[in-house]
N, C-alpha and C positions, 0 to 999 in steps of 0.2 A: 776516133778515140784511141789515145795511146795508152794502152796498158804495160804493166809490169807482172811478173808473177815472180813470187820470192819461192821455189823450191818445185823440184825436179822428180815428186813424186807422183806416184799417179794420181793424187787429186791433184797438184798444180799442171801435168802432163793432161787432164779430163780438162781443166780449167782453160789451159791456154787454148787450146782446141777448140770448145766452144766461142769464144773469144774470136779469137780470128776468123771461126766461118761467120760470125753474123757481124763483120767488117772491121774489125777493130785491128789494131796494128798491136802485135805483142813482143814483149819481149820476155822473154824468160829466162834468169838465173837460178845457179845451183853449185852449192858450196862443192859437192862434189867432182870427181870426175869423171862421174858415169851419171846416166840417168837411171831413175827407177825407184830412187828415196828406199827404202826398208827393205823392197825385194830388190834385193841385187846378189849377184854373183862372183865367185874370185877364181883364177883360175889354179888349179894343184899341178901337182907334176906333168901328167897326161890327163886329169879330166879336170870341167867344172862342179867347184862347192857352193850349191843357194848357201845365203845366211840364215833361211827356215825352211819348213817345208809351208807354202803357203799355198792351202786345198782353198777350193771356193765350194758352190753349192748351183744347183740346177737354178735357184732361186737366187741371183745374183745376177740379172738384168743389165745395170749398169759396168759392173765391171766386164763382163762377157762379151758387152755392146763396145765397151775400151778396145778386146781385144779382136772382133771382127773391125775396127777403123785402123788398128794396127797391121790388122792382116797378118795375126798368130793364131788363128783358130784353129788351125792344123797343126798346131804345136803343146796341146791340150787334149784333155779326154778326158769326157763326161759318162759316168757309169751307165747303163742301159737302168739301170735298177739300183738304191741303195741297196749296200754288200760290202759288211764291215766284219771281217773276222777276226774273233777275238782270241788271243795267246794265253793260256797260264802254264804253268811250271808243270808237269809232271800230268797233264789232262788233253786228251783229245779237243785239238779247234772247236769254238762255236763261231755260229755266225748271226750279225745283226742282219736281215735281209728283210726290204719289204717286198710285198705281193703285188699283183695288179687291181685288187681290193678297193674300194673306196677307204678314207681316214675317215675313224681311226682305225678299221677292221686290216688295213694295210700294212699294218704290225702287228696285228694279235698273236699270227702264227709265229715268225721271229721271235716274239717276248716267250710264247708258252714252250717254246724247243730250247730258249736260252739257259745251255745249263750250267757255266756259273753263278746262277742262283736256286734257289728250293724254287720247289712251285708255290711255295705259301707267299715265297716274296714276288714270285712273276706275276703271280692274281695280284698282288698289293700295287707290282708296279704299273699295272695297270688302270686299276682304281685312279693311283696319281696321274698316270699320263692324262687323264679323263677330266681330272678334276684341275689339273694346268691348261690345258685348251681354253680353259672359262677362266682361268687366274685374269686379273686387273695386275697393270703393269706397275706393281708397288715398289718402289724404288726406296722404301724405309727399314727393309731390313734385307737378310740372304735368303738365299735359293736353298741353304741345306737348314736352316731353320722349316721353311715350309716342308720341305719334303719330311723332313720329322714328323712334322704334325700330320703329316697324311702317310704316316706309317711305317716309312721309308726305314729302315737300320743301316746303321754305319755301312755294314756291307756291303746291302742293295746302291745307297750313293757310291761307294768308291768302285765298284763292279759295273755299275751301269749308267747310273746321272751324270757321275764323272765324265764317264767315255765320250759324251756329248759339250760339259763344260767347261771343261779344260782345254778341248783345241778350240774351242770357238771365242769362249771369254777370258782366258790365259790367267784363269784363276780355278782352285776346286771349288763346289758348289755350297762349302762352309765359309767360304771369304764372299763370292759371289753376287751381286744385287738381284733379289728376285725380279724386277722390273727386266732388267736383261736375260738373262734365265728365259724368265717366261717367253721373253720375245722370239730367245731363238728357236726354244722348242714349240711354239705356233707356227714359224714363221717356216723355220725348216722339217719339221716332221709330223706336226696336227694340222696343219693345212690341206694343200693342194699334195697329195697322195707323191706326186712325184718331186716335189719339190728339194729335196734332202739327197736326190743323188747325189754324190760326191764327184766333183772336179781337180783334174790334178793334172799338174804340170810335167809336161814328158819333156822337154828339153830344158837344159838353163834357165835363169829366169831374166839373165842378161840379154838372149836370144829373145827368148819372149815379150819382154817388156822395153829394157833399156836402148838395145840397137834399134829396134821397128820403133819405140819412138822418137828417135833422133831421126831417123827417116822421114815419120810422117812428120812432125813439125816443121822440120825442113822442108817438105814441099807445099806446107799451109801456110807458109813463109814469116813463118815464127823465128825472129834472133833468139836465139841458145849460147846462153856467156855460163860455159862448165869453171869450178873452180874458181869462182866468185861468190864472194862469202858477205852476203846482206851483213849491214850490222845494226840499221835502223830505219825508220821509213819517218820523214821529215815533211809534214803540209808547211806550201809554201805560196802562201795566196791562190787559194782554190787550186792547186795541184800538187802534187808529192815528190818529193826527190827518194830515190832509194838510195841510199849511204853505201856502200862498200868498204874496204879497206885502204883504196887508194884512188879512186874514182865514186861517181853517182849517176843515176840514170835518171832523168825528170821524166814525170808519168801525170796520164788524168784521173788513172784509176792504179789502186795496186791487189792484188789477189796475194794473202799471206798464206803459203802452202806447206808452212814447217811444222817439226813435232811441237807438241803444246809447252814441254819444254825451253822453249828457244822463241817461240812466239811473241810470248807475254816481253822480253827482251828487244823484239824488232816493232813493238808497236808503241803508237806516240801515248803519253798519258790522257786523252783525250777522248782517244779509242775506247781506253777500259770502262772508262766510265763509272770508277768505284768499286767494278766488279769483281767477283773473288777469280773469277777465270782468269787466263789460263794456269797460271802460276798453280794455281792448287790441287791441279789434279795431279795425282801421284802415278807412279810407273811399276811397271809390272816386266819383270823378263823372263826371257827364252833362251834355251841351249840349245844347242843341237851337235851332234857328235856324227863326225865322218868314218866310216870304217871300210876299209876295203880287204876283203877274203880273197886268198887264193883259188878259192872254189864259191862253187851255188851254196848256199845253204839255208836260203830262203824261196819259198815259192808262192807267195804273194806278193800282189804288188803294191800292197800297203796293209799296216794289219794292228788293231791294237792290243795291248798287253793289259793284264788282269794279275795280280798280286806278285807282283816284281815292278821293280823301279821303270822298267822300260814303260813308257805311255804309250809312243806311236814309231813304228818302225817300218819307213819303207825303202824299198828297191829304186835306187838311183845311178842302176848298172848304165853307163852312155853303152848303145847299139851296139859298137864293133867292137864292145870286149867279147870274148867267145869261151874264157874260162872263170876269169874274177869276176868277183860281185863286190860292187858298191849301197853299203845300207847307209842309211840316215834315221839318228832318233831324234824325235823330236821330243822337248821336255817344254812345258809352259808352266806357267808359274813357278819358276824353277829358281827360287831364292839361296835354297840351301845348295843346288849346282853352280850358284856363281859364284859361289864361295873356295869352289873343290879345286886344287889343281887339276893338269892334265894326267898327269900323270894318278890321282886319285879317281880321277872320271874314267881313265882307263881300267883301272883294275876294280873297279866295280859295276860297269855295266859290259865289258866285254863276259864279264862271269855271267852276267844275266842273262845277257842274249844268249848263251851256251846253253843257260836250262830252257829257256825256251825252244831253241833250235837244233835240234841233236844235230844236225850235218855241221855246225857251229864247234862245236865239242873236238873235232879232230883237224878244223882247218888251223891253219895259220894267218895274224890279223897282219897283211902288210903295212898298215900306214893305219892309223890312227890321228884325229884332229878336232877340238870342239869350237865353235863360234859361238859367242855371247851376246849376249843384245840385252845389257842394262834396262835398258826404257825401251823395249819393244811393243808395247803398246801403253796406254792407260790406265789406270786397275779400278777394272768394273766392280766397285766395294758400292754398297748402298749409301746413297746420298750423292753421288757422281753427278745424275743428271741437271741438277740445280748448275754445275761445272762445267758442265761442257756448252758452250755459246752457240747462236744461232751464227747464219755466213757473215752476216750485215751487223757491223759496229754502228758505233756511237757515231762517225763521222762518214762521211758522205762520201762511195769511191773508195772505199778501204774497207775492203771483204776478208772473212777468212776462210780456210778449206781445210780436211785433214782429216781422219780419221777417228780424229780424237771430238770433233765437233759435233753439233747437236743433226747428227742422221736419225736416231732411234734406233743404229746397229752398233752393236759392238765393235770393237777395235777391229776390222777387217776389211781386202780390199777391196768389198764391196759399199764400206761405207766411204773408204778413201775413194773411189770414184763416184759414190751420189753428194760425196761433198763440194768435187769440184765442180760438178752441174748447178749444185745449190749455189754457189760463188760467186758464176758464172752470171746464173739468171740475174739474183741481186742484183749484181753491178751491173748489164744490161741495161735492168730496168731504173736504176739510178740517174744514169746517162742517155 
């Protein structure tokens, strides 16, 4: 079988992979000229900038399983324990940490020691966390409505529900669909006790992802055409031609691995079948701002923020600096940031981190820089799921894959790589 795969992300990177080890001949295109689709890297003066910070979770199987066949495991590090410390203005650190406790008792102590909140609200927020374990994945309305009705105050969400919702679903838990909500908070922290460690990537993420897999596909003898930009995929008596700009590739099967965006545009009408996907799901962005200090000033190595605009700030010093420090904030859902120049993003969260950081307060910011990411993922808003498609279209041999598809995870690289296995299988079993 001669497969195609339209895009260089790690679901088309999981896709093609599978593909080729169970005999299939591949090829793979990718508009860009790097691999890695959303996680990728650029390089600064002297170091590399991700375009996010892209954390994963102990309970991220497939993607983890991506990067043991990439042979980057040693380019990663999984917490021994979740351990989230959390920053406010003018208040001694807390920290979210769990126990070696069975769940839910695995956070009790964490929540009752956490004190940007009263204790009225840590008993409350535990009530909730109790009573979301048992939530049904209701995808008809948000995750900050329910937490209302189970008592939750403004507060308590943006103090603590947030700290969870916002990196995971790239929305606050007032926009949020409870059906996802709940899932992550099952999936990552009322489950399996250890599940919620936090993963984080200590080199690039071009080192990580994009070079090892131009490596391995090359030696699973997958054609990679970088800088070939799909523009439609054409059935052509039981097989496909993939369109280009200036050329086409005839294929038995084609695997569509782009954002959902752009999808709905490379597939034939035949495909959709009526359907309201992909075209309708809407997009959700991420900022992220590069800062480099002539000194330390931070001594975590990732940490979130509690009533200042900063949400997540971590240490992305590369090894053989030995004085300067490299931070990165991460902002999701970050609408009214895409708006800001730089020059406004600068003079409102370098002031932030200052009250956060007193060692911040007397450094100097060498270089300053924000990446944008419009359509960084999907916006997990209630009523999404109906929108996001299984792998297998309407036609036979034209799969699709992507993060934005029906995983049951949010917009994350763990759902980007269980989509290209779902893909995969499909069209396997099609052929």
């Amino acid at each position: 079988m001669n497969v195609v795969v339209v895009g260089g992300g790690v679901a088309g990177i999981v896709a093609a992979l599978d593909c080729v080890a169970a005999g299939a001949t591949v090829t793979l295109v990718e508009v860009r000229p790097r691999l890695g689709g959303a996680a990728y890297s650029v390089r600064g003066d002297d170091f590399w900038i991700d375009n996010g910070q892209h954390v994963f979770l102990r309970c991220c199987p497939a993607y983890r399983g991506l990067l043991a066949k990439l042979g980057s495991e040693s380019l990663v590090e999984l917490q021994p324990r979740l351990d989230i410390p959390v920053l406010a203005p003018g208040r001694p650190p807390a920290r979210l940490r769990r126990s070696g406790a069975r769940p839910p008792l695995h956070l009790a102590g964490a929540l009752l020691r956490y004190s940007h909140l009263s204790l009225r609200e840590r008993i409350s927020a535990g009530r909730a966390a109790l009573a979301l374990g048992r939530q049904p994945l209701d995808d008809s309305r948000t995750l900050g409505d329910w937490l209302a009705e189970h008592g939750q105050s403004p507060r308590a969400i943006a103090a603590l529900w947030d700290l969870i919702a916002l990196p995971t679903l790239n929305l606050p838990a007032a926009e949020a669909s409870l059906a996802l909500g709940a899932f992550v908070f099952q999936q990552g922290l009322l489950g399996d006790a250890a599940a919620g460690d936090v993963g984080l990537h200590r080199a690039p993420l071009q080192q990580i992802i994009g070079d090892p897999a131009a490596r391995a596909l090359a030696r699973a003898g997958v054609t990679v055409h970088l800088r070939w930009p799909a523009q439609r995929v054409t059935s052509i008596g039981g097989r496909f031609a993939v369109v280009g700009a200036n050329s086409w590739i005839g294929a038995d099967a084609v695997v569509i691995a782009v954002p959902h965006d752009r999808a709905a545009a490379l597939l034939p009408a035949t495909a959709l079948h009526g359907a309201a996907w992909p075209g309708a799901l809407e997009s959700s962005p991420i900022v992220n701002l590069h800062l480099v200090y002539d000194r330390r000033v931070f001594e975590h190595r990732f940490a979130a923020g509690v009533d200042t605009p900063v949400q997540y700030l971590f240490d992305r010093t590369p090894p053989e600096w030995t004085e300067r420090q490299y931070l990165a904030v991460s902002l999701s859902g970050a609408r009214a940031q895409m708006g800001m120049s730089t020059a406004a993003l600068r003079e409102r969260y370098v002031a932030a981190i200052a009250e956060l950081l007193p060692g911040a307060r007397e450094a100097r910011v060498e270089s300053f820089s924000a990446t944008k990411e419009h359509a960084a993922t999907f916006r997990a808003v209630p009523g999404t799921a109906a929108l996001r498609p299984a792998a297998a279209t309407a036609v036979e041999g034209l799969v699709l894959a992507g993060a934005w598809t029906a995983t049951g995870w949010p917009a994350t690289l763990e759902s980007a790589a269980l989509s290209g296995h779902a893909a995969a299988e499909v069209l396997l079993a099609q052929r």
